[in-house]
C-alpha positions in Angstrom: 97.7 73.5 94.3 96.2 70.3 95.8 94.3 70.5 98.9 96.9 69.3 101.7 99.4 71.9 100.0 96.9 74.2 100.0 96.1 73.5 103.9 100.1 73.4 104.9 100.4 76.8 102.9 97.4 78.4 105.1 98.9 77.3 108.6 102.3 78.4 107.6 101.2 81.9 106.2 98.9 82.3 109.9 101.3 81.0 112.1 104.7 82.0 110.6 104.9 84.0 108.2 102.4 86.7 107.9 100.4 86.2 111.2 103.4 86.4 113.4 104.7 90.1 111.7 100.7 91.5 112.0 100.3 90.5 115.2 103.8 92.0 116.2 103.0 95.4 114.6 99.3 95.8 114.4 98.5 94.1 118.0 94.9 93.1 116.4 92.0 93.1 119.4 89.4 90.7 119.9 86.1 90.0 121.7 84.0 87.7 121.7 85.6 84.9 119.9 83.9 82.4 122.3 80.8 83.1 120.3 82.6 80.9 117.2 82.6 77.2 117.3 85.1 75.1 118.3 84.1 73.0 115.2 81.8 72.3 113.0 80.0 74.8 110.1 79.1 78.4 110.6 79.1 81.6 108.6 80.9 85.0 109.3 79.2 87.7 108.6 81.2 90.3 108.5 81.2 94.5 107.5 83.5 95.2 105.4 85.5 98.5 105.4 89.3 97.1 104.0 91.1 95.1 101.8 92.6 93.9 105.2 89.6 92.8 106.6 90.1 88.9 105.2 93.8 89.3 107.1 92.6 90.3 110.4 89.3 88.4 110.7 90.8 84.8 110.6 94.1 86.0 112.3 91.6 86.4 115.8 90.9 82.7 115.2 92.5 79.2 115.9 90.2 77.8 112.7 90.2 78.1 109.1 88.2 81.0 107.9 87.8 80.2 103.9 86.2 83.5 101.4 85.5 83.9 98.5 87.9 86.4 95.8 87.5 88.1 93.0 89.1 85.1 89.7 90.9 88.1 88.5 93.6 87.4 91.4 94.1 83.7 90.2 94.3 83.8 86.6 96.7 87.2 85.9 98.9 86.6 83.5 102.9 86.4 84.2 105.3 86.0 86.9 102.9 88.3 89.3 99.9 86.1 88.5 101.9 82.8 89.6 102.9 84.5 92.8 99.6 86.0 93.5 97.2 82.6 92.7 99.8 80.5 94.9 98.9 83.3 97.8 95.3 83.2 97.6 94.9 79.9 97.1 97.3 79.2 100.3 95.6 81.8 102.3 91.9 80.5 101.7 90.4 81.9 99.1 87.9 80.0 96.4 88.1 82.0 93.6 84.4 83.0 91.9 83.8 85.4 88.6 82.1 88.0 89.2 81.4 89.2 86.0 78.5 87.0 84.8 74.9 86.7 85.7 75.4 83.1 87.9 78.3 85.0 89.7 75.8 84.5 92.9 75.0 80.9 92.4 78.8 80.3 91.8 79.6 81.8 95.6 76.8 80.1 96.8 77.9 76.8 95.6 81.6 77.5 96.6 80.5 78.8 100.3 77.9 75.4 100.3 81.6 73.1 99.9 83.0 74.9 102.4 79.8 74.2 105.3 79.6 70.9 104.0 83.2 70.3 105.0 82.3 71.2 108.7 84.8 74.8 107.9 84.1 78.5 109.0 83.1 80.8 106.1 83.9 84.0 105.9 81.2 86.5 104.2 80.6 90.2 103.4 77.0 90.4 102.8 77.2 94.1 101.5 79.3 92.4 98.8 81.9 95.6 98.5 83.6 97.3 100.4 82.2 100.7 101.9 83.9 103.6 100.6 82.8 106.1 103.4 82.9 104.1 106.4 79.4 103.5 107.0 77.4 100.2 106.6 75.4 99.5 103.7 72.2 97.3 103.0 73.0 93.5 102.7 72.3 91.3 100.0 70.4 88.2 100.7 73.3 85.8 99.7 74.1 85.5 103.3 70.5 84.7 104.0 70.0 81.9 101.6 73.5 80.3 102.6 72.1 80.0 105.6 68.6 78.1 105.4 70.0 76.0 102.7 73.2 74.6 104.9 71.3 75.0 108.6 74.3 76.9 109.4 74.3 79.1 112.2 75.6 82.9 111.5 78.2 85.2 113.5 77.7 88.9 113.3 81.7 90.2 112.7 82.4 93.1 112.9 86.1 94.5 112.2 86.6 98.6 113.3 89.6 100.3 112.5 90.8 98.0 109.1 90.1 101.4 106.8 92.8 103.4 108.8 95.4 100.1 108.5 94.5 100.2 104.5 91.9 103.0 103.4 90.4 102.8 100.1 92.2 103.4 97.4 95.4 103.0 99.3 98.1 100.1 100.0 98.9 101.9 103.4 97.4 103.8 105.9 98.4 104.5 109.7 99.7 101.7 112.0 96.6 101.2 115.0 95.2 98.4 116.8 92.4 96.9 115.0 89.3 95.4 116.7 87.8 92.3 115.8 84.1 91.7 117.5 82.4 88.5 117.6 78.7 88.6 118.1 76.4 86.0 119.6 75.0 83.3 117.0 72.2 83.5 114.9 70.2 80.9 114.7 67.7 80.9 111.6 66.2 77.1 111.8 62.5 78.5 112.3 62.6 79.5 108.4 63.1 76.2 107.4 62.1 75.3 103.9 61.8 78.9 103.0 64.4 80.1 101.5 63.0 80.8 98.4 60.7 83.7 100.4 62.0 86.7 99.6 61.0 88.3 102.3 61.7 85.8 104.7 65.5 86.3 102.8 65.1 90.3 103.2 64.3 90.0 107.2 66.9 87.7 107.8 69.5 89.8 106.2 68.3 93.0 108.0 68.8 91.3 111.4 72.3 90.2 110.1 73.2 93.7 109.0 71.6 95.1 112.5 73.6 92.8 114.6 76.8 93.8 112.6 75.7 97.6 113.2 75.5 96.8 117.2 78.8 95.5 117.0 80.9 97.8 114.7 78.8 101.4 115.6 78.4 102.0 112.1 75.9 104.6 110.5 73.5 102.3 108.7 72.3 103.2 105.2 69.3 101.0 103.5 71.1 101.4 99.9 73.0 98.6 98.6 77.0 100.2 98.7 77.5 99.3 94.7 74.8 101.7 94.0 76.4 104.5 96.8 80.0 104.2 95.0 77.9 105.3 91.5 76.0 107.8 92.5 79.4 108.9 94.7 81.2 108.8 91.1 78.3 110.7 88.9 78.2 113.2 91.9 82.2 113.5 91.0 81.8 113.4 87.5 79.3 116.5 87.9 82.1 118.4 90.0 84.2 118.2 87.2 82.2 118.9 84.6 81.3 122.2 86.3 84.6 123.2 86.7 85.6 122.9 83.7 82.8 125.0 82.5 84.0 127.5 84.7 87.2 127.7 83.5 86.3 127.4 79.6 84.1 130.3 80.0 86.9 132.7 80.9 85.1 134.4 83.5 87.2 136.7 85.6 86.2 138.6 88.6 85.5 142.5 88.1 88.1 144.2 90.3 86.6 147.2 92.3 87.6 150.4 91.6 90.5 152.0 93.8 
C-alpha cells in the first residue's frame, strides 16, 4: 500500500467510515487539545488501558496520529491477514517485531520517520497495556525519542477506554470516553545527552507523572510486563493449590447430631 493510498485510506476510515459511527455512539470527550500543534513534530505520550486507546486518541484530533503495531497484524496468513494489513496500514500503523532484541531500535527508527516528516506520533511508554487499571513505570523509549528528534512531548491521557474494551474482551459497556491533553514538555536543556541513563530515567518519570495528573491513575514504579507475570504465577499458584485440595480428598468432619 503506497503512501498516498495509505493517506486517502486514513482520512476516509477518520472521517467516514469508522470516526463518524464512534463519535455517534461513544460521544468521545476532549480537553485540552489546544495543547497539540497545529503542525509540525511532537510525541503523544499516552497511558494505555485498551486496545481502543489508538481509536480514540487520534479521533479527538484534526492531524495524523501514526503508532507503532505489533508485525503479527500485517503478515497473518489468509483472507483475514489481507483484510487486517490493509486496516492498519490505512489507519496508521508502522508495523515493528517485537520479538527480537533490536525490537526497540526498530520503533525508534520507525517513530524518528514519522518526526522527521513534521507528523504527530503516538506512544505508550509503559509499552503494554495495564491489566488492572493502574499506571505502570515507563520505559525510556519515549525519553530518547525525544532528545534525539528535539521533539516536544504531550502528556495523553485516555480514561474510561478499559470499560469500552476491557482486557481480554472485544466488548465492554457503551460510555463516553475522555481524552486529556496536557501542556507540552519541553526537554531541550538535555541536549546531547541522551545516552545518560539517568538523564533518560528522570525524563521518563516526569512523562509518566504528568500522564498520572491527567488520567488520576494509581502509579506503580514496576514496569506492567513484569506485573502481568507475577499476576499470572500468582494465578498459577491458585490453581495449583486447588487442585491439591481436591486430589487429597479431604472432606469436612460433619458434627455429631
Amino acid at each position: 500500500m503506497g503512501g498516498l493510498e495509505v493517506s486517502v485510506f486514513y482520512w476516509f476510515l477518520k472521517w467516514v467510515a469508522l470516526g463518524p459511527l464512534l463519535k455517534l455512539v461513544y460521544r468521545p470527550q476532549t480537553e485540552g487539545a489546544h495543547h497539540v500543534p497545529a503542525e509540525g513534530p511532537a510525541i503523544l505520550a499516552s497511558n494505555h488501558l485498551s486496545y481502543a486507546d489508538w481509536l480514540f486518541m487520534p479521533l479527538t484530533l484534526t492531524r495524523r496520529v501514526t503508532f507503532v503495531a505489533k508485525a503479527e497484524y500485517f503478515n497473518t496468513p489468509g483472507i483475514k491477514g489481507w483484510f487486517q494489513k490493509k486496516f492498519f496500514y490505512g489507519a496508521g500503523q508502522v508495523p515493528i517485531d517485537r520479538s527480537g532484541a533490536g525490537a526497540g531500535e526498530g520503533a525508534l527508527s520507525a517513530a524518528k520517520k514519522v518526526l522527521d516528516s513534521g507528523e504527530l506520533f503516538g506512544i505508550y511508554p509503559e509499552g503494554t497495556r495495564s491489566h488492572d487499571g493502574k499506571l505502570y513505570r515507563g520505559k525510556t523509549g519515549v525519553a530518547r525519542l525525544a532528545l534525539e528528534t528535539g521533539a516536544t512531548v504531550i502528556p495523553v491521557a485516555v480514561v474510561g477506554t478499559d470499560v469500552v474494551a476491557p482486557p481480554g474482551k472485544k466488548f465492554g459497556r457503551v460510555i463516553r470516553p475522555v481524552v486529556r491533553f496536557g501542556e507540552p514538555l519541553d526537554f531541550s536543556r538535555y541536549e546531547g545527552l541522551e545516552k545518560d541513563r539517568y538523564i533518560l530515567r528522570s525524563i521518563t518519570d516526569e512523562i509518566m507523572y504528568e500522564i498520572m495528573q491527567l488520567s488520576g491513575q494509581e502509579y506503580v514504579d514496576m514496569y506492567a510486563s513484569r506485573a502481568k507475570e507475577l499476576q499470572k504465577e500468582e494465578q498459577k499458584k491458585k490453581e495449583k493449590g486447588g487442585d491439591k485440595g481436591a486430589a487429597s480428598g479431604d472432606v469436612p468432619e460433619s458434627k455429631a447430631s
